[in-house]
C-alpha positions, -999 to +999 in steps of 0.1 A: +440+481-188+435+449-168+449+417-188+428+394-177+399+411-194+417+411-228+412+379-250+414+341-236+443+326-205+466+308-221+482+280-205+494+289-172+527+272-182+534+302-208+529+322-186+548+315-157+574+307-185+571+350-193+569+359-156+601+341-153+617+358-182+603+389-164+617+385-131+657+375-153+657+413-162+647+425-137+671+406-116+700+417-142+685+451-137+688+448-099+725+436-108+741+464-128+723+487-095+742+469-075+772+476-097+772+513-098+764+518-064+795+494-058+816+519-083+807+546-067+812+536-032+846+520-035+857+545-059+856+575-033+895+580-023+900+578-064+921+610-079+894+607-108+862+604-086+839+623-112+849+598-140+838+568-116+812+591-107+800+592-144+803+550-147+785+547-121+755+568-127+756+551-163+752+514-145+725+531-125+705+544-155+708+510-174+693+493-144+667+518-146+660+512-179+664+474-180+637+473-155+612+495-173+620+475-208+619+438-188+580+452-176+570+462-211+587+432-226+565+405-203+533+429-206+536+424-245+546+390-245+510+383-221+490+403-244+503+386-271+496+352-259+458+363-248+456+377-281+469+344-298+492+366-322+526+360-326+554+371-298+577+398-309+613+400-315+638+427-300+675+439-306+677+450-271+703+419-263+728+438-289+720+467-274+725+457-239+762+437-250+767+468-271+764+492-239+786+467-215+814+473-240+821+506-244+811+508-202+843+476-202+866+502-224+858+528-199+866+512-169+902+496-187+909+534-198+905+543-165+927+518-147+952+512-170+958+546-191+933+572-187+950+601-164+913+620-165 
């Protein structure tokens, strides 16, 4: 469904305010991409490849989704405003901190006392 058919513009300054909210995630999406494929590459010679292997796929798959959550994120937030209804809320900044964690205690475990 085309957005500009769906209730009234709103001020252009909202939403160049949500496109650039938009384009943050999906340059932190383009960021942890850059990151696995980093891990993956320098990690090569590493006794415990497939471990690496297995952090970077799981940077690769958080960009993936980062980027499909930062597009469904503005086209809510546009709709919203059209609509003149209230902007939602999301956990998905606990999430995300939650997930950079336990990927931080995997990369320590394997550098200073994993023997995978």
């Amino acid at each position: 469904m085309d957005l500009s058919k769906i209730g009234q513009a709103p001020d252009y300054r909202f939403s160049l305010a949500n496109e650039r909210t938009y384009l943050a995630w999906i340059r932190t999406s383009l960021a942890f991409l850059a990151g696995g494929v980093a891990l993956d590459q320098l990690s090569l010679n590493s006794p415990s490849s497939t471990l690496w292997a297995v952090l970077a796929l799981f940077l690769c798959l958080v960009s993936a989704l980062l980027a499909i959550y930062g597009y469904k994120r503005w086209r809510s937030n546009e709709e919203a405003m059209r609509l003149n209804r209230d902007l939602s809320y999301t956990g998905a900044q606990g999430l995300l901190a939650f997930a950079m964690v336990v990927f931080v205690l995997a990369i320590m475990w394997c550098l200073f006392g994993g023997k995978p």
